[in-house]
Each structure stands twice: as structure tokens, then as C-alpha cells.
C-alpha positions as CSV (number, residue, x, y, z in Angstrom):
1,X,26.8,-302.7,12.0
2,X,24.7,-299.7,13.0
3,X,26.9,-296.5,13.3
4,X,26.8,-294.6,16.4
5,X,25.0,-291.1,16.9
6,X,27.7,-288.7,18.1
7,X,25.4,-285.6,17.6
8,X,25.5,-284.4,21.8
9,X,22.4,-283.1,21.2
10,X,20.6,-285.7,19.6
11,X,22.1,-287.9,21.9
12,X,20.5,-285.7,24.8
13,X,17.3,-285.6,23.2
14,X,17.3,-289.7,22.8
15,X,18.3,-290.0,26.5
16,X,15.4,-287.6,27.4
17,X,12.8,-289.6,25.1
18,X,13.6,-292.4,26.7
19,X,13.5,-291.1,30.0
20,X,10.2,-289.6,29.9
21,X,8.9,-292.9,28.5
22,X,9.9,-294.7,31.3
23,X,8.5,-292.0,33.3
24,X,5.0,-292.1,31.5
25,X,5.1,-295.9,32.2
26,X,5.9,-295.2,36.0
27,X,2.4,-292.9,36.2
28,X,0.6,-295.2,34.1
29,X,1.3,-297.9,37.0
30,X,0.8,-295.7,40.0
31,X,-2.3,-294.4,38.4
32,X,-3.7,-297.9,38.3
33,X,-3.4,-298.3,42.0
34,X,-0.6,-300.9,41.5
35,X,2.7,-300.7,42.8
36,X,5.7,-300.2,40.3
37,X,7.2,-303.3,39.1
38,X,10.6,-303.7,39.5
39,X,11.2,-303.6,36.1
40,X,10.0,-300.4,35.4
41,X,11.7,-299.1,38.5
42,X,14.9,-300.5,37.1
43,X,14.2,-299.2,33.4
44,X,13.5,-295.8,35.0
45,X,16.7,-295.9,37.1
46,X,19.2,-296.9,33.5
47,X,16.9,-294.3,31.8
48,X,18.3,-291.6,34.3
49,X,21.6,-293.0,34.4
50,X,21.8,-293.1,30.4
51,X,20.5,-289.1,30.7
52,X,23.0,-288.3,33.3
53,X,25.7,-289.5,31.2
54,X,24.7,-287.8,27.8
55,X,24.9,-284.7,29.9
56,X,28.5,-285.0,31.5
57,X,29.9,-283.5,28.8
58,X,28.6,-280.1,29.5
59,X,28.9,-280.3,33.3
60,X,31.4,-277.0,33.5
61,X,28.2,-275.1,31.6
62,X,25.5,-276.5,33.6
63,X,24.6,-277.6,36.9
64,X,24.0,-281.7,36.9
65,X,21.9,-283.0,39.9
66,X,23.4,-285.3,42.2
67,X,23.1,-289.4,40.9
68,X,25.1,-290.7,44.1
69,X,22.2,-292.5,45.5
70,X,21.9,-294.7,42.1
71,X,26.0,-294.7,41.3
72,X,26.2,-296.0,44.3
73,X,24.1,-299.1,44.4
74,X,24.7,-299.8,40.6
75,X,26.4,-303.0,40.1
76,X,25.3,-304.1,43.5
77,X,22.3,-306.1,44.9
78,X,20.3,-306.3,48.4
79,X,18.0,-308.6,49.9
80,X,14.6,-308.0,50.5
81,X,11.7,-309.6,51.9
82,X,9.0,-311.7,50.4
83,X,6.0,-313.5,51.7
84,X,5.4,-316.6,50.4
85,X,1.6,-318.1,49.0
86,X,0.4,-321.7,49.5
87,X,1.2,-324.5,51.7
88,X,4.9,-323.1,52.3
89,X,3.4,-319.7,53.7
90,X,6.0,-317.3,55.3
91,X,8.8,-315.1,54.1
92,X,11.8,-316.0,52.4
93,X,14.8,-313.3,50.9
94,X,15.1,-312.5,47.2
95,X,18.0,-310.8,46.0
96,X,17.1,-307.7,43.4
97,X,19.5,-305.0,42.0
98,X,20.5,-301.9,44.9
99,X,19.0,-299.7,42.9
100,X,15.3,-300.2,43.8
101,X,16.3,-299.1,47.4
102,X,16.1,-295.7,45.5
103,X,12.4,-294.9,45.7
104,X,11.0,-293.7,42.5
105,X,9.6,-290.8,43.6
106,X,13.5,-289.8,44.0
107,X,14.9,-291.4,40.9
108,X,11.9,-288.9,39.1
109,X,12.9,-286.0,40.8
110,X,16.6,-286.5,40.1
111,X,15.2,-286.8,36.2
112,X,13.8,-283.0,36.3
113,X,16.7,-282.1,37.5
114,X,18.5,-283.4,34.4
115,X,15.4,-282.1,31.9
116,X,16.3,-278.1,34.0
117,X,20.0,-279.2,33.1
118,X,19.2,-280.4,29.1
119,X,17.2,-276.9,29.1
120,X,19.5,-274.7,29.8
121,X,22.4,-276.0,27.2
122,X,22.9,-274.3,23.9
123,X,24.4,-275.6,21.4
124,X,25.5,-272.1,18.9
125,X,24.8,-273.9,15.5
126,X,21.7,-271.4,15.4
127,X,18.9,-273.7,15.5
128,X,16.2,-273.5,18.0
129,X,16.4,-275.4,21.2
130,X,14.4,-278.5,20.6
131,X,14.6,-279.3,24.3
């Protein structure tokens, strides 16, 4: 079995990695005129979620952004609608995860919110900040 990174700030720096990947992935889509698929918007709302939570720890020293509007829908689902192609043409209702009621214009903005967070942080073991 793998053993777990405990470092706080190489788990930050993961969380962050991963984040701006999904991020990167997010402009490469909107770039290419398509809309985002819901599995990137999903992978960019656990990306933030997964950031959030490697900062928590140092929530006294910095200010966190607010993560309500994705706490609150994670674990849940909604409806939304879909047309349908072919001879059944029409709309029918497909349930998908809460979160992609969070656009991701706002899950992205809640992310710089944790990278101004990650950058102020120090961690007094005298090495430069590699945020």
C-alpha cells in the first residue's frame, strides 16, 4: 500500500496542480467554442473541493473563500432538461450531480480565491515559497 503524503505543503501544492489542470482543461473547451462537459465541470468542482480542504488547516492564518454554493449541492442531484434526437424528438429529464448548477465561471473564481489563500501561507522551515 502507497503511504500517504502528510507534508501540508506538498499536499497544497498537489491540490493546486490538480486544480489548475482541470482549469487548463476548462479553457481548452471554452476556447474551442464548445460548451464544458459535465465531466470536466464536475472534475473542476472535486479539484476545488480537494483544494479547499488541503487549506482548512490554516484557516485561523488565512482568509479561505466561501465553498457554500458547491458544499451545498455535493452529495445531491437535480434534474435538468434534455432534448431528445430522432423519431422520439422532445425533451425528457436527466438527473446529473447539484454541483453543475454552480457555473464554472464561479467554481474558477472561487479557485483564485484559494490560489490568493495558498499564497499567502508560510510555512517557517526557511525554504522559499514554492506557491
Amino acid at each position: 500500500m502507497e503511504s500517504e503524503n502528510t507534508n501540508p505543503e506538498q499536499i497544497i501544492n498537489d491540490a493546486r496542480h490538480r486544480c489548475h489542470q482541470v482549469r487548463a482543461q476548462v479553457w481548452a473547451e471554452g476556447v474551442e467554442g464548445e460548451q464544458i462537459s459535465q465531466q470536466t465541470h464536475l472534475a473542476l468542482a472535486q479539484s476545488v473541493l480537494r483544494y479547499h480542504d488541503a487549506l482548512y488547516e490554516f484557516r485561523n492564518d488565512v482568509e479561505l473563500p466561501a465553498i457554500e454554493p458547491l458544499l451545498s449541492r455535493a452529495g445531491d442531484t437535480t434534474q435538468i432538461v434534455v432534448e431528445t434526437q430522432g423519431w422520439d424528438r422532445g425533451i425528457r429529464y436527466q438527473e446529473v450531480p447539484a454541483v453543475l448548477e454552480v457555473s464554472p465561471e464561479r467554481i474558477i473564481e472561487i479557485a483564485k480565491g484559494l490560489d490568493d489563500a495558498a499564497n499567502q501561507i508560510d510555512f517557517d522551515d526557511g525554504s522559499p515559497d514554492s506557491f
